[in-house]
N, CA, C and O atoms as a printed pandas DataFrame, in Angstrom:
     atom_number atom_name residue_name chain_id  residue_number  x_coord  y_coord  z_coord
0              1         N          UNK        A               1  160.087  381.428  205.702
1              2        CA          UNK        A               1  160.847  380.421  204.973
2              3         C          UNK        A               1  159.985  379.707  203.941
3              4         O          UNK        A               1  160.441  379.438  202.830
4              5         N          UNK        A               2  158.458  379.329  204.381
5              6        CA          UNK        A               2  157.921  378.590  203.288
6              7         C          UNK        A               2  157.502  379.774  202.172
7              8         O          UNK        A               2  157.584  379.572  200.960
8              9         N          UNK        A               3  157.086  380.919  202.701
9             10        CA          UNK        A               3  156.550  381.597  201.503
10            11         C          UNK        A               3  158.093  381.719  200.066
11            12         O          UNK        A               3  157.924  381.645  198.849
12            13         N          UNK        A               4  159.418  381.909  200.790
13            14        CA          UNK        A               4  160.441  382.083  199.956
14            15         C          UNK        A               4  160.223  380.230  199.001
15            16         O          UNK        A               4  159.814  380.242  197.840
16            17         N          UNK        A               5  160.475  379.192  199.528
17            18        CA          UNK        A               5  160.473  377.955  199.249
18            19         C          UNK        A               5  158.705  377.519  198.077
19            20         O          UNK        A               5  158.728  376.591  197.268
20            21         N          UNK        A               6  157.294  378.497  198.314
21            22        CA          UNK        A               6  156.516  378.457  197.633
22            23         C          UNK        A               6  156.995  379.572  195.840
23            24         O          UNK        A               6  156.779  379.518  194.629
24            25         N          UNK        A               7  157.611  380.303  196.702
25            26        CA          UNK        A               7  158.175  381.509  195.773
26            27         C          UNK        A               7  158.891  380.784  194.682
27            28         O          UNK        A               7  158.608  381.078  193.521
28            29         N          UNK        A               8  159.769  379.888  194.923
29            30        CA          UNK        A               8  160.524  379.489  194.032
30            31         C          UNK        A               8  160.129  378.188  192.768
31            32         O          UNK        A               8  160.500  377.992  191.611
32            33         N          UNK        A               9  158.954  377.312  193.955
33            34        CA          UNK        A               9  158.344  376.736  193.196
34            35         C          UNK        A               9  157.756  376.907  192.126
35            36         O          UNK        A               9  157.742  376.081  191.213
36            37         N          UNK        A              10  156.913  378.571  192.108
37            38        CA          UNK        A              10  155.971  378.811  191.552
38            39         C          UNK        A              10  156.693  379.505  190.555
39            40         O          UNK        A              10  155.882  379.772  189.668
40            41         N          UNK        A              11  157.726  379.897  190.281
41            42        CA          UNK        A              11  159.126  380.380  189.533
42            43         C          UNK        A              11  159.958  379.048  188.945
43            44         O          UNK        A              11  161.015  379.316  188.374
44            45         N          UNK        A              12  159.613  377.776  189.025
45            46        CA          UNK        A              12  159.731  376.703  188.541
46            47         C          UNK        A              12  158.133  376.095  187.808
47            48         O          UNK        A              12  157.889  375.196  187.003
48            49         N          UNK        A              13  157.573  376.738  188.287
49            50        CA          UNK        A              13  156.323  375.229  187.400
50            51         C          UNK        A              13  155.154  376.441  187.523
51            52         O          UNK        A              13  154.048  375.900  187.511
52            53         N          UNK        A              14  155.066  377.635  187.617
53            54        CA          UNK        A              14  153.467  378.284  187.530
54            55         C          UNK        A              14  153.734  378.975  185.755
55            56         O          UNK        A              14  152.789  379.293  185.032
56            57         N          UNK        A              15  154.876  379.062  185.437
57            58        CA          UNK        A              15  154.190  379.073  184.081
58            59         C          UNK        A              15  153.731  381.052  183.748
59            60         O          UNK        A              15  153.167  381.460  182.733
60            61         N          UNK        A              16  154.204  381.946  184.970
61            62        CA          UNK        A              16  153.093  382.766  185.106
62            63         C          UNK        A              16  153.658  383.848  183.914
63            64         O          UNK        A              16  154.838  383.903  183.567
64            65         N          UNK        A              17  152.671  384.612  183.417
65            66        CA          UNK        A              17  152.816  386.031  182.902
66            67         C          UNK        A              17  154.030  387.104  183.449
67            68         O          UNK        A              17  154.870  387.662  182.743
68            69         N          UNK        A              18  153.902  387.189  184.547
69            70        CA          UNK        A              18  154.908  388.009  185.381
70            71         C          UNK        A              18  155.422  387.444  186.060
71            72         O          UNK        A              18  155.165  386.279  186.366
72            73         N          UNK        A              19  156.899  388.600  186.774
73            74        CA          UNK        A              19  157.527  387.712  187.436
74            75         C          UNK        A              19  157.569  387.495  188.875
75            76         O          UNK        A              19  157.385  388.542  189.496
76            77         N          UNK        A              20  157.715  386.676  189.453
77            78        CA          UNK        A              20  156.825  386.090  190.824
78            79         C          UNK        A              20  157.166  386.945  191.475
79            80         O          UNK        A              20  156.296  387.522  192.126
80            81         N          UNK        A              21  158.981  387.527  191.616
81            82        CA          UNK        A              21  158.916  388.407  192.834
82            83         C          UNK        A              21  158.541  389.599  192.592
83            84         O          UNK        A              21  159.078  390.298  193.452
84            85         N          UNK        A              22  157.875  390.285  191.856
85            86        CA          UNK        A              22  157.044  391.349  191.769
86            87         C          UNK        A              22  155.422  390.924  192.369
87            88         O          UNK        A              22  154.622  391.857  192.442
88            89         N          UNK        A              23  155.156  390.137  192.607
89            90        CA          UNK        A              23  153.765  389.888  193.292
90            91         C          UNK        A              23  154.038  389.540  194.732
91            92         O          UNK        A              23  155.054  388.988  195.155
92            93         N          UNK        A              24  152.721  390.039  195.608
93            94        CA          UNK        A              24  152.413  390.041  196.601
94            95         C          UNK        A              24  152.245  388.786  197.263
95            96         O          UNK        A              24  152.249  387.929  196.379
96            97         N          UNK        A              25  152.111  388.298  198.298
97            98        CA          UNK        A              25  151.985  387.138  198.701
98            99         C          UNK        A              25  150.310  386.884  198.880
99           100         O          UNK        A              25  149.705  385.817  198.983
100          101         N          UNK        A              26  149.987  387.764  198.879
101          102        CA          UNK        A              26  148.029  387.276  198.612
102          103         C          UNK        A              26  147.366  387.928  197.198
103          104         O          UNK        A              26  146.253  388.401  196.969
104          105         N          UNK        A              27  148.525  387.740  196.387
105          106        CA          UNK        A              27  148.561  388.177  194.858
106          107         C          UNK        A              27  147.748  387.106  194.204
107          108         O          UNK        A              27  148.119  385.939  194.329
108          109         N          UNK        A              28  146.409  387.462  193.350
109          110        CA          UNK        A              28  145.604  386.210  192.189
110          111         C          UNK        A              28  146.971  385.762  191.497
111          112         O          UNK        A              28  147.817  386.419  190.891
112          113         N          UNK        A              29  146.856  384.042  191.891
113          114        CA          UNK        A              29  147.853  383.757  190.479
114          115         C          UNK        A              29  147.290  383.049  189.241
115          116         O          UNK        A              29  147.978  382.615  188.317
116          117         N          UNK        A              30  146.099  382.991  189.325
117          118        CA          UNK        A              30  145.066  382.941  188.286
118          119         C          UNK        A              30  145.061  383.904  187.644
119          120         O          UNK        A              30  145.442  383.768  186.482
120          121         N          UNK        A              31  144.565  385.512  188.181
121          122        CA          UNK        A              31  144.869  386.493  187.199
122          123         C          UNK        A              31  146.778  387.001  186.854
123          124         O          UNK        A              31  147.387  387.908  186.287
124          125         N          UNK        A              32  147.044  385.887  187.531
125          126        CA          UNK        A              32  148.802  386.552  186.933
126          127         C          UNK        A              32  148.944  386.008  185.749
127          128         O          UNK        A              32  149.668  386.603  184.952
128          129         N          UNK        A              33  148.293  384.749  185.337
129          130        CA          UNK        A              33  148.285  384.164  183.978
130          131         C          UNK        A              33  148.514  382.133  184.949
131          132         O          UNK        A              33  149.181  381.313  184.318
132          133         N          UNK        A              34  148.164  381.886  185.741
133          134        CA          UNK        A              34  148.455  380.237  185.980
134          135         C          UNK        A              34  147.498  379.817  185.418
135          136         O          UNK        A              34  146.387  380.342  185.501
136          137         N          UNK        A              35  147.827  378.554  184.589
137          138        CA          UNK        A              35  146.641  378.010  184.137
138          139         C          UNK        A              35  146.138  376.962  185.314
139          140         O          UNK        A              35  146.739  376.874  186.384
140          141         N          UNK        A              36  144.951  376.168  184.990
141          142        CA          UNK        A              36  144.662  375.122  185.863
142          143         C          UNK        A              36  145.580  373.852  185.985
143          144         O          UNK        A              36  145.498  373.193  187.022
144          145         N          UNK        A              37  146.532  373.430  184.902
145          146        CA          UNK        A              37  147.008  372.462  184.367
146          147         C          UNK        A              37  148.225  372.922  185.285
147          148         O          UNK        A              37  148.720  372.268  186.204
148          149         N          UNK        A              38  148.611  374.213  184.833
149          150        CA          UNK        A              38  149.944  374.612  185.874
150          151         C          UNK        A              38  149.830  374.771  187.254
151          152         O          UNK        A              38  150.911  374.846  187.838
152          153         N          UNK        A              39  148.921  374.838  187.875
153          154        CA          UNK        A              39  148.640  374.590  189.042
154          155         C          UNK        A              39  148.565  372.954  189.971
155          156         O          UNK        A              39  148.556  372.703  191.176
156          157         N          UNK        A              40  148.529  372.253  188.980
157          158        CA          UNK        A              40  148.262  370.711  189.438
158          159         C          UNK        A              40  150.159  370.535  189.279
159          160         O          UNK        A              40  150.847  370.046  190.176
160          161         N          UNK        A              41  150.719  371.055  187.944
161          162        CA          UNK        A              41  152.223  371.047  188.434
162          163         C          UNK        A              41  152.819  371.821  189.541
163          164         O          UNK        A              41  153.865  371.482  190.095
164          165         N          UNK        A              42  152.311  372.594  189.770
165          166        CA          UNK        A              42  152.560  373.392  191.299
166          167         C          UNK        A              42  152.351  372.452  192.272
167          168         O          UNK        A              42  153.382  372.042  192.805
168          169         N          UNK        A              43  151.257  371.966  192.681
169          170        CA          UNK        A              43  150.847  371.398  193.596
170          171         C          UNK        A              43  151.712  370.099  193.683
171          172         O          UNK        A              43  151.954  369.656  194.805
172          173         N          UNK        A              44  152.195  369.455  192.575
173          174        CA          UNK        A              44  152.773  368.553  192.756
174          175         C          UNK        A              44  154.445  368.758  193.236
175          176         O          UNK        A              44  155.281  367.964  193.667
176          177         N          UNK        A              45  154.467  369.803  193.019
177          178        CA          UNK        A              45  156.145  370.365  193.018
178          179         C          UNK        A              45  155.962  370.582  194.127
179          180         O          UNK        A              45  156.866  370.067  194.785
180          181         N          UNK        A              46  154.937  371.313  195.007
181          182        CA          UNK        A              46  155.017  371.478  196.521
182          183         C          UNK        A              46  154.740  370.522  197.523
183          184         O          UNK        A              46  154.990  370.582  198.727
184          185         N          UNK        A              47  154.152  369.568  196.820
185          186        CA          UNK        A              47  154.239  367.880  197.671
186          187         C          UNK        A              47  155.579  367.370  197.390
187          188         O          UNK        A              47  155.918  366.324  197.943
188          189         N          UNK        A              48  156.398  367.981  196.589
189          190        CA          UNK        A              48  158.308  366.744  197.131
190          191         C          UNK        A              48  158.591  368.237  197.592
191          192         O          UNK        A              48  159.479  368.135  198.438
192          193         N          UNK        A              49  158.313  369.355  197.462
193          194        CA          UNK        A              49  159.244  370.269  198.216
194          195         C          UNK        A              49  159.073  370.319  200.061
195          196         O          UNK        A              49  159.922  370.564  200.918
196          197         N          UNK        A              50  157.749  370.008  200.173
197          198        CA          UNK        A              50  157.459  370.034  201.559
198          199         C          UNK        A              50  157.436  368.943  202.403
199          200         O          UNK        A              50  157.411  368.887  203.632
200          201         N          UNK        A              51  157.453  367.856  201.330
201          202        CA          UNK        A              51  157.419  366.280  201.484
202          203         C          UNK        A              51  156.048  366.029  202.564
203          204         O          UNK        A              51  155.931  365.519  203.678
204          205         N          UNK        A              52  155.047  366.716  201.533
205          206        CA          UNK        A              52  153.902  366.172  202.054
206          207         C          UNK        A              52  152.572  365.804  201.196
207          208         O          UNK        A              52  152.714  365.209  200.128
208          209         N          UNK        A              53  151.330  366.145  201.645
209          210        CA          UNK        A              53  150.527  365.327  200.279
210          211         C          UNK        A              53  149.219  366.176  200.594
211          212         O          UNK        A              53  148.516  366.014  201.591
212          213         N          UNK        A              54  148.987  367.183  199.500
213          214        CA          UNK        A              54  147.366  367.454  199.626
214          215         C          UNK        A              54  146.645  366.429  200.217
215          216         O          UNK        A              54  147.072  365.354  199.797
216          217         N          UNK        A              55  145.570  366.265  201.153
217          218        CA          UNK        A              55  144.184  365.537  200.735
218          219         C          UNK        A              55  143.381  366.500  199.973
219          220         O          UNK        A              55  143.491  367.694  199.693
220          221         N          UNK        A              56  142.418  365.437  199.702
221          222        CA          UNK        A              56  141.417  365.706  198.703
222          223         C          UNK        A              56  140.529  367.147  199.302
223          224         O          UNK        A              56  139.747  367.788  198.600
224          225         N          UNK        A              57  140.700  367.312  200.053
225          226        CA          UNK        A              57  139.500  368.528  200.698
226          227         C          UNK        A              57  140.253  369.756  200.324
227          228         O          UNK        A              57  139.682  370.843  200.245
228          229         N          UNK        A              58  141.476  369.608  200.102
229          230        CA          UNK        A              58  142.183  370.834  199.680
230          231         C          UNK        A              58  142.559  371.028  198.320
231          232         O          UNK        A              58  143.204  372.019  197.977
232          233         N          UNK        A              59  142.187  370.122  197.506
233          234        CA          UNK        A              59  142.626  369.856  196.161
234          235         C          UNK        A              59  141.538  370.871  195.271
235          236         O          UNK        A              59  140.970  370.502  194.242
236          237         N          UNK        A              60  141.394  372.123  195.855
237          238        CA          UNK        A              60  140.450  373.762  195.203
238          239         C          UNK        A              60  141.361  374.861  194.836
239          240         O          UNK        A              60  142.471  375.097  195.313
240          241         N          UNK        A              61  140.583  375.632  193.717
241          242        CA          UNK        A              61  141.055  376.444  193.547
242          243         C          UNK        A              61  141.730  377.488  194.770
243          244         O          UNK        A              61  142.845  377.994  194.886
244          245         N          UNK        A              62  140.776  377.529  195.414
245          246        CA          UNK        A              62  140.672  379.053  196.335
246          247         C          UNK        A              62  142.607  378.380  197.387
247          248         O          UNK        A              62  143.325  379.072  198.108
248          249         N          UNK        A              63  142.756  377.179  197.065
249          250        CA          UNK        A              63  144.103  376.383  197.864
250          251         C          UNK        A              63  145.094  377.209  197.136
251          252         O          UNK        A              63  145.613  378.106  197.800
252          253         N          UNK        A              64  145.433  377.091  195.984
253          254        CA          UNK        A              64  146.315  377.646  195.013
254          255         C          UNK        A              64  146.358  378.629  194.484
255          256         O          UNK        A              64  147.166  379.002  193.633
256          257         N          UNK        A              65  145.015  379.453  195.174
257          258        CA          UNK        A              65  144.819  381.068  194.346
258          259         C          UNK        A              65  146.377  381.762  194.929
259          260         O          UNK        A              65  147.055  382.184  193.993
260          261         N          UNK        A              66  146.861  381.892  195.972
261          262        CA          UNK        A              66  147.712  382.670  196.178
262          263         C          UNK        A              66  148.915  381.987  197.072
263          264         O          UNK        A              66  148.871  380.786  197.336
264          265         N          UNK        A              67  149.834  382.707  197.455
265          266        CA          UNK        A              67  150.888  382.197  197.760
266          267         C          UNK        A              67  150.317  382.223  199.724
267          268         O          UNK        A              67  150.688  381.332  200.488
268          269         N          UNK        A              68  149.517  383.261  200.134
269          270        CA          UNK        A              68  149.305  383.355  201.473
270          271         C          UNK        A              68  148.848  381.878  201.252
271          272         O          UNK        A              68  149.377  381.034  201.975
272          273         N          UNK        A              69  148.066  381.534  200.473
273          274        CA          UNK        A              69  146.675  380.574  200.622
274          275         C          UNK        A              69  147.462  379.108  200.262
275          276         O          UNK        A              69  146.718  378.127  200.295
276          277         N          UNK        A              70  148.185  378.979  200.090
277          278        CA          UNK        A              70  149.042  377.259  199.852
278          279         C          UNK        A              70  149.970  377.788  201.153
279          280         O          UNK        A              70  149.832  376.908  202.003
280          281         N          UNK        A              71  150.782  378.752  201.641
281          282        CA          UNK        A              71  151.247  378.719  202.634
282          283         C          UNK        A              71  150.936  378.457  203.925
283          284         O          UNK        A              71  151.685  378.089  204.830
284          285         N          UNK        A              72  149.147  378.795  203.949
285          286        CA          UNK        A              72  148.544  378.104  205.335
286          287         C          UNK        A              72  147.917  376.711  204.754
287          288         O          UNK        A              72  148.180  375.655  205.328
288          289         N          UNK        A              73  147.628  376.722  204.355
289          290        CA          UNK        A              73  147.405  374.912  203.719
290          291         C          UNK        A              73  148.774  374.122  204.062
291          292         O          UNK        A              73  148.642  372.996  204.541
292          293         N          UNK        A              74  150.228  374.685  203.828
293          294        CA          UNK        A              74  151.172  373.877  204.089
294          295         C          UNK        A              74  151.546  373.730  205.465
295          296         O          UNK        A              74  152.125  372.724  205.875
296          297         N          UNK        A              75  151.127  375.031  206.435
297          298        CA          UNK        A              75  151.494  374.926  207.607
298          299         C          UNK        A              75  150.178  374.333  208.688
299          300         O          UNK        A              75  150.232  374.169  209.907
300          301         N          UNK        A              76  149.407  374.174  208.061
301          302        CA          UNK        A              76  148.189  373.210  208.709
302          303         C          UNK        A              76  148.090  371.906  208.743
303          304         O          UNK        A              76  147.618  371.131  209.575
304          305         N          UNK        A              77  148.844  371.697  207.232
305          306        CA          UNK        A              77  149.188  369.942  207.089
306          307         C          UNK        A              77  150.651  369.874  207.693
307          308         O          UNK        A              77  151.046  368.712  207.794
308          309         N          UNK        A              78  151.493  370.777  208.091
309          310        CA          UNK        A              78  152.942  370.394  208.425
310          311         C          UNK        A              78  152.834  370.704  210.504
311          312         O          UNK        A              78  153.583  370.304  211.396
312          313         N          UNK        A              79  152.147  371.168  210.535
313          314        CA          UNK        A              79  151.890  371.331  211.767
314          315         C          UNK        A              79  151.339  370.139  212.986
315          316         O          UNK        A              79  151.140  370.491  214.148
């Protein structure tokens, strides 16, 4: 459920080169074309979608490289 709910986000605010559901869920979305700037709108779109709040220890690239990789970040802070 969250990877579909990250899916859509990132199909709202990543901005990407291609289109999301052609990528893998431990797909670079850096090399799909996200910029850094579009990623901080990601991140923010997935704090009201999940209604929760990065901390700062997660606020890295390697958090937002992929959809596996914000999906266990979300289920570690939602857990």
């Amino acid at each position: 459920m969250s990877i579909e709910k990250i899916r859509q986000v990132l199909k709202d605010h990543a901005r990407l080169a291609v289109d999301i559901a052609t990528l893998a869920d431990d797909a670079d979305l850096y090399e799909a074309g996200m910029t850094s700037h579009a990623s901080v709108n990601v991140m923010l779109a997935l704090e009201d979608a999940f209604d929760l709040e990065f901390p700062d220890r997660m606020l890295k690239r390697s958090v937002f490289e992929s959809m596996a990789a914000m999906d266990a970040a979300i289920q570690e802070l939602t857990a």
